[in-house]
C-alpha positions in Angstrom: 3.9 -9.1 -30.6 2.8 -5.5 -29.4 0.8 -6.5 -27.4 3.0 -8.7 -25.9 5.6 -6.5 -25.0 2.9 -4.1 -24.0 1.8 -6.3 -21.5 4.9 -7.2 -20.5 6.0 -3.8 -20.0 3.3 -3.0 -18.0 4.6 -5.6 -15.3 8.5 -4.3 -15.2 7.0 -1.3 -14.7 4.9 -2.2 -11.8 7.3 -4.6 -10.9 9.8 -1.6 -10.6 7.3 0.5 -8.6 7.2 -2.2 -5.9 10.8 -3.2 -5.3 12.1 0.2 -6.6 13.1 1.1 -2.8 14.9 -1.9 -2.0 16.6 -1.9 -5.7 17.7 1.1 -4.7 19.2 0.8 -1.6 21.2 -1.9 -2.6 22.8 0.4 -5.7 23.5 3.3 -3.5 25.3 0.7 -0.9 27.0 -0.5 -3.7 27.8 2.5 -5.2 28.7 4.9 -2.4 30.2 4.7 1.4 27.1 6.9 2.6 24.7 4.0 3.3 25.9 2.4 6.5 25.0 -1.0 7.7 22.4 1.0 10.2 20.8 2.1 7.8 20.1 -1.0 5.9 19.4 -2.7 9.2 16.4 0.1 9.8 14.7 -0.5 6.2 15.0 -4.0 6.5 13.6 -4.4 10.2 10.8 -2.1 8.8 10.0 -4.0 5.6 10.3 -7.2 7.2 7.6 -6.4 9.9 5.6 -4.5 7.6 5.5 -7.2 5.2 3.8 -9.7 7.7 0.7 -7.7 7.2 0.9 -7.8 3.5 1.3 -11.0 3.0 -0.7 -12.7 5.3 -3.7 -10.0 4.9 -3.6 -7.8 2.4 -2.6 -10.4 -0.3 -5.7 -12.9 0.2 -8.0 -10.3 -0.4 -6.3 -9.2 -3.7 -5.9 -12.8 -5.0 -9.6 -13.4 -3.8 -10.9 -10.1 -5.3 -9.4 -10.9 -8.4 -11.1 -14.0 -9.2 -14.5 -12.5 -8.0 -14.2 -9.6 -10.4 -13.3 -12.6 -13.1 -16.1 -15.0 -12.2 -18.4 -11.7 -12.5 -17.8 -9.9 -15.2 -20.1 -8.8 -17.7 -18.3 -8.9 -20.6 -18.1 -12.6 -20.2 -22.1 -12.7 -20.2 -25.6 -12.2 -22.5 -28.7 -11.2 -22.5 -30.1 -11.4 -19.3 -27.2 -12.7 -17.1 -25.3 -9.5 -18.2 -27.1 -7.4 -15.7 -27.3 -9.9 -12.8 -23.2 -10.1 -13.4 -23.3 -6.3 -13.1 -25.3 -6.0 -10.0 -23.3 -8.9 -8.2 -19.8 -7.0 -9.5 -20.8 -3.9 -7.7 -21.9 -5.3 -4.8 -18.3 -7.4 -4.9 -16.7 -4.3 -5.5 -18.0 -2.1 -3.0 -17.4 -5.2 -0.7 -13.9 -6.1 -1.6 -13.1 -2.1 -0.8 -14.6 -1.3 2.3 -12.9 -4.7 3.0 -9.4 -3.3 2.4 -9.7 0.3 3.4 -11.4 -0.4 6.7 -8.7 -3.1 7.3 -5.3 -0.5 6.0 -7.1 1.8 7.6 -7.2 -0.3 11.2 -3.4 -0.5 10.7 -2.8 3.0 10.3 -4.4 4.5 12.6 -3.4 1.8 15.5 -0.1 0.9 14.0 1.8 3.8 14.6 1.4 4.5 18.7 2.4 0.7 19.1 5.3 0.7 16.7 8.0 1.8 19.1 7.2 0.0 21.8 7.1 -3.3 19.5 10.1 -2.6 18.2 11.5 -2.5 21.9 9.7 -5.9 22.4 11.0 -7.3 19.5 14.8 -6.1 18.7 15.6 -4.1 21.9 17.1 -0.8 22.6 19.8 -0.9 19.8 17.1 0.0 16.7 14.2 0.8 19.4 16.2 4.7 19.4 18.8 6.6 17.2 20.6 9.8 18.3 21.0 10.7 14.6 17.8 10.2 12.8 13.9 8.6 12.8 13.8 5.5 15.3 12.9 1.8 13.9 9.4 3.0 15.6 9.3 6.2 13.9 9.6 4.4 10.8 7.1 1.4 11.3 4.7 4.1 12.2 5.1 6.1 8.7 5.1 2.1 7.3 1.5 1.5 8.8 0.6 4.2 7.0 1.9 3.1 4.2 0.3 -0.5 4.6 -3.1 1.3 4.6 -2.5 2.8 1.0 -1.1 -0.8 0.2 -4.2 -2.3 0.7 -6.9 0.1 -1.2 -3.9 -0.4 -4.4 -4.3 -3.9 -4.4 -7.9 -4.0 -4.8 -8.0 -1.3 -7.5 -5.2 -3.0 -9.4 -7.0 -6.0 -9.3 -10.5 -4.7 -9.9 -8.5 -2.9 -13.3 -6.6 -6.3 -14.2 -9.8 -8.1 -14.4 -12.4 -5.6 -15.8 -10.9 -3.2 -18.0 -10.8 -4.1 -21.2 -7.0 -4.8 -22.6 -6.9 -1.7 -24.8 -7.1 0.6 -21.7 -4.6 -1.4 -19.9 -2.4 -0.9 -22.5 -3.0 3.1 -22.9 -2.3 3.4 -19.1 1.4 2.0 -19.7 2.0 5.2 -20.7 1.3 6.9 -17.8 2.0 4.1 -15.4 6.4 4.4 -17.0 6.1 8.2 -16.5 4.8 7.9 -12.7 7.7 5.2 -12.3 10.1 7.8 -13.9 8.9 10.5 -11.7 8.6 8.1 -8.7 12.6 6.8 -8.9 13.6 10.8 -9.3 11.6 11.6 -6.4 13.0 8.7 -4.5 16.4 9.6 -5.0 15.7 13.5 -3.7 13.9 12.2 -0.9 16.5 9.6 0.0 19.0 12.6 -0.1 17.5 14.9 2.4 15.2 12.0 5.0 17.2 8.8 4.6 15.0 5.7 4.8 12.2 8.0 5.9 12.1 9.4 2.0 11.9 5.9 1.1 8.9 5.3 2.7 7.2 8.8 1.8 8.5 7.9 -2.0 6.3 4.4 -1.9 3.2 6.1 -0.4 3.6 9.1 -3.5 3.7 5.7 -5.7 0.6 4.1 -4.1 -1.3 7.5 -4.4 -0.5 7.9 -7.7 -1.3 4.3 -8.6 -4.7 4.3 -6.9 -5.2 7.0 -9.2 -4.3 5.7 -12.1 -6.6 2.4 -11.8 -9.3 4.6 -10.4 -9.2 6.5 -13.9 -8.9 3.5 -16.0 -12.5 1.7 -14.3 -14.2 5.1 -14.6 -13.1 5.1 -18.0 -14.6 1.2 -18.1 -17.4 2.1 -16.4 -16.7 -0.2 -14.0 -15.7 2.1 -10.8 -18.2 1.6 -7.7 -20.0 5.1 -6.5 -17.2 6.5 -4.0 -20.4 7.1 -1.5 -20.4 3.8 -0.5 -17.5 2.7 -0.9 -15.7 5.5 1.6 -16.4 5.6 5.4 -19.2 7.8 6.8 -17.5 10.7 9.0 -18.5 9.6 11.9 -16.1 6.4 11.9 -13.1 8.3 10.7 -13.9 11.3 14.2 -14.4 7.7 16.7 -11.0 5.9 15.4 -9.1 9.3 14.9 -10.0 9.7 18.6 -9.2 6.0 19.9 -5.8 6.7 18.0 -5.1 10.2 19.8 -5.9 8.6 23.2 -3.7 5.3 22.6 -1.2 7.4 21.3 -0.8 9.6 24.5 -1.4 6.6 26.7 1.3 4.3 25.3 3.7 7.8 25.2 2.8 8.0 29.4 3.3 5.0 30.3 5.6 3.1 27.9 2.9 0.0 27.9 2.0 -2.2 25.1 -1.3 -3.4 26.5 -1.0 -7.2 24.7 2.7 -7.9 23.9 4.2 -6.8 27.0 1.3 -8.6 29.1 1.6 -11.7 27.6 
């Protein structure tokens, strides 16, 4: 039965992490005058968009990853399949990675110089600018970044679901309901002082911290890939931090969106 509710726990809590921001919304529209209909018409234009990329994306590989980390884990094996299991599982690992964070990190870096003008495109000039606050773009842009700490989440939480052995899951409730604790408290200061845009900067503390977190429980497996090949050489993060800095001041001259508006 303790481990029942353990587990169980576990997936409020996670469950909390990832809806916590629209939970919350909802209560504090509920509860007080100060969130206006604009307001909830930014988050949801932002969700909504930024959730096409998650689902149709970012959730195949994590449903994929998983059963690949399933189908090769060693525990399941002996004798001599054990160590063919453990050098196909680091090869799937380091694959199922670079797969997500050179994917997130596509989005982030080409996401945000495009966001305003699809924005224009796609809902026009009432949430494409606002006099009082971040635009609709503004906020896509800070939610492409957000998409890109998304996707490295899902493949750690995945890789932890199907490797680590259920003891250490359950040890890292602890410190997966403290992070939610901190992460709600946080939300609400940030919510305070930036509006929607603390929402989004709350959700990206939350991905950090659960990267972390499953990081620390497949080290503690043994199960975590060497970070050497897992991360980017330099190179490719000076070449697409360049492309983003030109496309940035290109589509900020000329107000183009070289494929929607063509089409």
């Amino acid at each position: 039965f303790r481990e029942a509710f353990a587990l169980s726990w576990g997936h409020a809590v996670k469950w909390l992490m990832s809806d916590g921001a629209e939970l919350f919304l909802r209560w504090r529209s509920i509860s007080s005058a100060a969130v206006s209909g604009v307001t909830k018409g930014l988050y949801s234009v932002v969700v909504n968009l930024g959730s096409l990329v998650c689902r149709c994306l970012l959730a195949p590989i994590e449903e994929r990853a998983f059963e690949f980390f399933c189908r090769l884990n060693p525990a399941k094996a002996a004798g001599e399949a054990v160590r063919q299991r453990e050098a196909a599982l680091e090869q799937a690992l380091v694959l199922f990675f670079k797969c997500a964070l050179y994917l997130g990190l596509t989005v982030a870096i080409f996401g945000p110089p495009l966001a305003g003008d699809l924005i224009q495109v796609l809902y026009g000039a009432r949430y494409a600018a606002q006099d009082d606050g971040p635009s609709a773009g503004d906020l896509l842009g800070w939610y492409c970044v957000l998409v890109f700490l998304m996707a490295i989440n899902g493949v750690t939480e995945a890789a932890a679901r199907a490797l680590v052995p259920r003891k250490l899951v359950l040890l890292s409730n602890g410190s997966l309901t403290l992070g939610c604790v901190v992460y709600l408290g946080v939300m609400g200061l940030l919510f305070a002082r930036f509006g929607v845009l603390g929402l989004i900067w709350a959700n990206a503390g939350n991905m950090i911290y659960r990267i972390i977190l499953s990081w620390a429980t497949l080290s503690q497996a043994n199960r975590a890939p060497p970070l050497h090949q897992v991360l980017p050489p330099i190179w490719v993060w000076v070449c697409m931090g360049g492309v983003a800095v030109l496309l940035h001041n290109f589509c900020r001259h000329t107000g183009l969106v070289p494929i929607t508006r063509v089409v």
